[in-house]
C-alpha positions in Angstrom: 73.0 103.3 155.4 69.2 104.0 155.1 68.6 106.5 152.8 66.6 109.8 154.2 62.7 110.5 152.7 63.8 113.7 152.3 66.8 112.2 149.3 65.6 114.2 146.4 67.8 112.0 144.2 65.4 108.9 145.0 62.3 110.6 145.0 61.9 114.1 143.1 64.6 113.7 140.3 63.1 110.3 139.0 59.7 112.2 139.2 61.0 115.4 136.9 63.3 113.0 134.9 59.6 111.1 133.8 58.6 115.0 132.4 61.7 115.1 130.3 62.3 119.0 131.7 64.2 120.0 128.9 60.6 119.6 126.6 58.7 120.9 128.8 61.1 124.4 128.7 60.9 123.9 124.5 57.0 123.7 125.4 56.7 126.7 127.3 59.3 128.6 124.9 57.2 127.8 122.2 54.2 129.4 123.7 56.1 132.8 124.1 57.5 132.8 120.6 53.7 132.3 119.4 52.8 135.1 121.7 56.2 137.1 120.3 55.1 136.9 116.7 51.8 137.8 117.3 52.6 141.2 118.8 53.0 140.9 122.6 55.7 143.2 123.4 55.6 142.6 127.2 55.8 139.5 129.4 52.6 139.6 131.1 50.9 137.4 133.7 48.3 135.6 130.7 51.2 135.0 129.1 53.0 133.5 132.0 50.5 131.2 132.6 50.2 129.8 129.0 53.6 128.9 129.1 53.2 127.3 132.6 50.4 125.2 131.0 51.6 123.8 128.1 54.8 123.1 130.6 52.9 121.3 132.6 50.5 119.2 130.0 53.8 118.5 128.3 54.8 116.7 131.4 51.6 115.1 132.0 52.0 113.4 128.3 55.6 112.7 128.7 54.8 110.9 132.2 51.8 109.3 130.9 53.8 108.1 127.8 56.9 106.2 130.0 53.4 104.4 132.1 52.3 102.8 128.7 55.8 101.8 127.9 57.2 100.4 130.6 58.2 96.9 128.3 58.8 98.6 126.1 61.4 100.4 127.6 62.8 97.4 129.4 64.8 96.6 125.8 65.1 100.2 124.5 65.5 102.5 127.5 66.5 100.3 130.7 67.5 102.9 132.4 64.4 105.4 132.4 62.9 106.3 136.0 60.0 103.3 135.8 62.1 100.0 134.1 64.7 100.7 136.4 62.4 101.0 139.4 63.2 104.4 140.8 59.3 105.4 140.4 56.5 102.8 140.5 53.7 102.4 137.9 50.9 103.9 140.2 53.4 107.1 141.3 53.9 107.8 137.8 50.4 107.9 136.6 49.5 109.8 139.8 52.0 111.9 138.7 50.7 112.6 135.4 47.4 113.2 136.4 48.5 115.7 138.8 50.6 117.5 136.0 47.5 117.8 134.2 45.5 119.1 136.4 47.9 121.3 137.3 48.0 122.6 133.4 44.4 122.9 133.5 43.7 124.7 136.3 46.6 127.6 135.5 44.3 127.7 132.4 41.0 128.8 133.7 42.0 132.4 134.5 42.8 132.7 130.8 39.0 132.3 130.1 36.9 129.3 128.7 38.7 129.1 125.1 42.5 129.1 126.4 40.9 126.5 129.6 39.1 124.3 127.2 42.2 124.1 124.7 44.4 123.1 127.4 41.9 120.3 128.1 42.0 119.2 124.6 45.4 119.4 124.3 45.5 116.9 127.6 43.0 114.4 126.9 44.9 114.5 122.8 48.1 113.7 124.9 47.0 111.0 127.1 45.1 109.2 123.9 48.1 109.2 122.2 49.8 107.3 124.7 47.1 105.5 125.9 46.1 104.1 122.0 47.9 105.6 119.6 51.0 105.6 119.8 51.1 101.9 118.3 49.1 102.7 115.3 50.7 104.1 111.9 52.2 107.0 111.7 48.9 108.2 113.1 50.6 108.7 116.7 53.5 110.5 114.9 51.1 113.5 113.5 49.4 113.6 116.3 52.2 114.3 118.6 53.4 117.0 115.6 50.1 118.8 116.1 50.3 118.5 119.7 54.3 120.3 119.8 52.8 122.7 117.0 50.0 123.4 119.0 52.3 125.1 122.1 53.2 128.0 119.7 49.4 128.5 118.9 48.1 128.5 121.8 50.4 131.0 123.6 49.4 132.8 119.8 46.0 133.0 121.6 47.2 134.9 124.9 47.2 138.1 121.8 44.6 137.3 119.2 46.4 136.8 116.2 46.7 132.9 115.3 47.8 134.2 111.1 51.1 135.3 112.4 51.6 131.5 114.2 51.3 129.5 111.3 54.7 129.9 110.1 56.2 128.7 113.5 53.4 126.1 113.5 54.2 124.6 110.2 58.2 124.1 110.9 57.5 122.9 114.5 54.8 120.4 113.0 57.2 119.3 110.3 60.5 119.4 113.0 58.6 117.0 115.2 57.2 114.6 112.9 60.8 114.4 111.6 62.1 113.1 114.7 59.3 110.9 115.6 59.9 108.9 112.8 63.6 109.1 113.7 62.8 107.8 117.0 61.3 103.9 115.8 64.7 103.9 114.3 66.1 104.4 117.5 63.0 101.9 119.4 63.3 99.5 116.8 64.5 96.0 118.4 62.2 96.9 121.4 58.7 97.8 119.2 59.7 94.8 116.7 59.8 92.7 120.3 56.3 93.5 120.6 55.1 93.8 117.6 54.1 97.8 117.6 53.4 99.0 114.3 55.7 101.8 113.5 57.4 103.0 110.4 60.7 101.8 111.4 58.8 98.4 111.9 56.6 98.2 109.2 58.8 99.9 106.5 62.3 99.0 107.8 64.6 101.3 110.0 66.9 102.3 106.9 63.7 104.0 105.6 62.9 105.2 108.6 66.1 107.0 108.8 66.1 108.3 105.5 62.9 110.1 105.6 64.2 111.7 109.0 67.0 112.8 106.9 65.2 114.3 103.7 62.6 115.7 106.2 65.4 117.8 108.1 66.5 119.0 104.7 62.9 120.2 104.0 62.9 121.9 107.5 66.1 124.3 107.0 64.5 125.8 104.0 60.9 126.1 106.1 63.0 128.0 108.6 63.7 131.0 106.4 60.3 131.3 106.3 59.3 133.3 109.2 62.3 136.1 108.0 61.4 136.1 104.0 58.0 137.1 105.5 59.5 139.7 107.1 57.7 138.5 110.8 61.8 138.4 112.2 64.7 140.5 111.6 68.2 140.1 109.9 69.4 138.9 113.3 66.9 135.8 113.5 68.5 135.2 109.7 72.0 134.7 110.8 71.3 132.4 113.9 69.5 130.3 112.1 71.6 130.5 108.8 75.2 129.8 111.0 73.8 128.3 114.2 70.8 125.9 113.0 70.8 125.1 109.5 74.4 123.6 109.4 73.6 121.0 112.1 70.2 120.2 110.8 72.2 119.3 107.1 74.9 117.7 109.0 72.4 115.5 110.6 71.1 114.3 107.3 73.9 113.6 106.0 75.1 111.7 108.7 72.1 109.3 109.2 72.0 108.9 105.5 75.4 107.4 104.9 75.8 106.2 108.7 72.3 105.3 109.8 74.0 103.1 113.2 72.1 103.2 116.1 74.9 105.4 117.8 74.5 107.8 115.3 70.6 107.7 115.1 70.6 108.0 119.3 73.5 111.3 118.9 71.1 113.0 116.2 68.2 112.9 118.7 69.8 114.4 120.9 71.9 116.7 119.0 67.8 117.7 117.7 66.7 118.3 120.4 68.9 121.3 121.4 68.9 122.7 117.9 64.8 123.3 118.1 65.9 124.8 121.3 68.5 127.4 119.8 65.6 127.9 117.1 63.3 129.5 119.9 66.2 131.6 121.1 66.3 132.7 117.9 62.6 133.2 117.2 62.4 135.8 120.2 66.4 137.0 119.8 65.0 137.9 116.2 
């Protein structure tokens, strides 16, 4: 039966499935807890529209990056909207450009400064795709700054960037964490063709391991925004019953089984745990 141009599942899911929704959300998230801690007490329309840009630019990067891996991902993730064919290689970029764009252009009512961060934070995320993510460990801090950078600049929807840094710092630290984490997961496809990541160039069981001492490092960083007292006693318990257990569990999984079924359930299981960490951030 011919399929109708009007099937979302053939062409808007393999579109939104190429932004990886769920980091966009932690993207725009992150832009409210930097506004949060640095004294917004209302959800406002600048506000609003920081978080819709650094949604969008997130998707931009995360569209752009599946474009420059498409053989990449025909060993290591088959199954992803562009090796499997649902979306071609023009679409996708056109696609990514349109995202950022999009990101931009919410920007400019913010004023110059927010508008011309937003096109830094772009052009930083198509570069990384475009040339650096091959390179060593260089790609990996830049997309740290980059995720750091979504709490700042919804910091700069108030004026006060001091009370960021804490959330800054953990998110930087968080992310680099599971980028590294991820060339143990890419390994047998980067090895294929010969990218230059730590898992490649250092071996995947070190890889792993500094994933796992680096998530240890990050449950103590996350006391920091309470110690400071910039959270309550609230934020305190979530994170001490609902974050740091899995974050510890995590290491010690990968450091005694460091499979590739455990390294692709940690991602994952990452992934949601920064999320519960916003809901925490603006819960405390």
């Amino acid at each position: 039966m011919k399929r109708s141009v009007f099937d979302l599942r053939v062409y808007i899911i393999p579109l939104l499935t190429l932004t990886r929704p769920w980091n966009c959300l932690s993207a725009a998230l992150a832009a409210l807890v930097g506004a949060h801690v640095s004294g917004a007490t209302t959800f406002k329309v600048p506000l609003a529209l920081a978080m819709l840009t650094t949604g969008a630019i997130t998707g931009g990067g995360n569209a752009t990056n599946d474009y420059f891996d498409q053989e990449i991902d025909i060993i290591n993730k088959p199954r992803r909207p562009l090796p499997s064919h649902q979306v071609e290689p023009h679409s996708a970029m056109l696609w990514a450009g349109l995202l950022y764009v999009v990101g931009i252009g919410i920007s400019l009512p913010l004023g110059i400064l927010m508008a011309t961060f937003a096109t830094t934070m772009a052009i930083l995320a198509f570069l990384y795709s475009w040339k650096l993510k091959s390179s060593f460990l260089a790609g990996n801090l830049l997309v740290a700054f980059l995720s750091s950078m979504t709490v700042v600049y919804g910091g700069l929807t108030v004026g006060h960037l001091g009370s960021t840094l804490p959330s800054m710092f953990i998110i930087f630290v968080f992310m680099l964490c599971r980028e590294v984490l991820k060339t143990a997961e890419d390994y047998v496809g980067d090895s294929a063709r010969s990218i230059q990541t730590i898992a490649v160039l250092l071996g995947r069981s070190i890889a792993v391991r500094l994933f796992a001492g680096g998530v240890i490092l990050v449950a103590g960083l996350l006391f920091w925004p309470w110690l400071i007292g910039q959270v309550t006693n609230l934020y305190f318990v979530f994170v001490l019953l609902g974050v740091v257990p899995f974050l510890l569990a995590a290491a010690v999984t990968l450091w005694f089984w460091p499979g590739q079924r455990q390294v692709y359930l940690v991602l994952r299981v990452t992934k949601l745990i920064f999320f519960i960490w916003l809901i925490a951030m603006l819960a405390g």
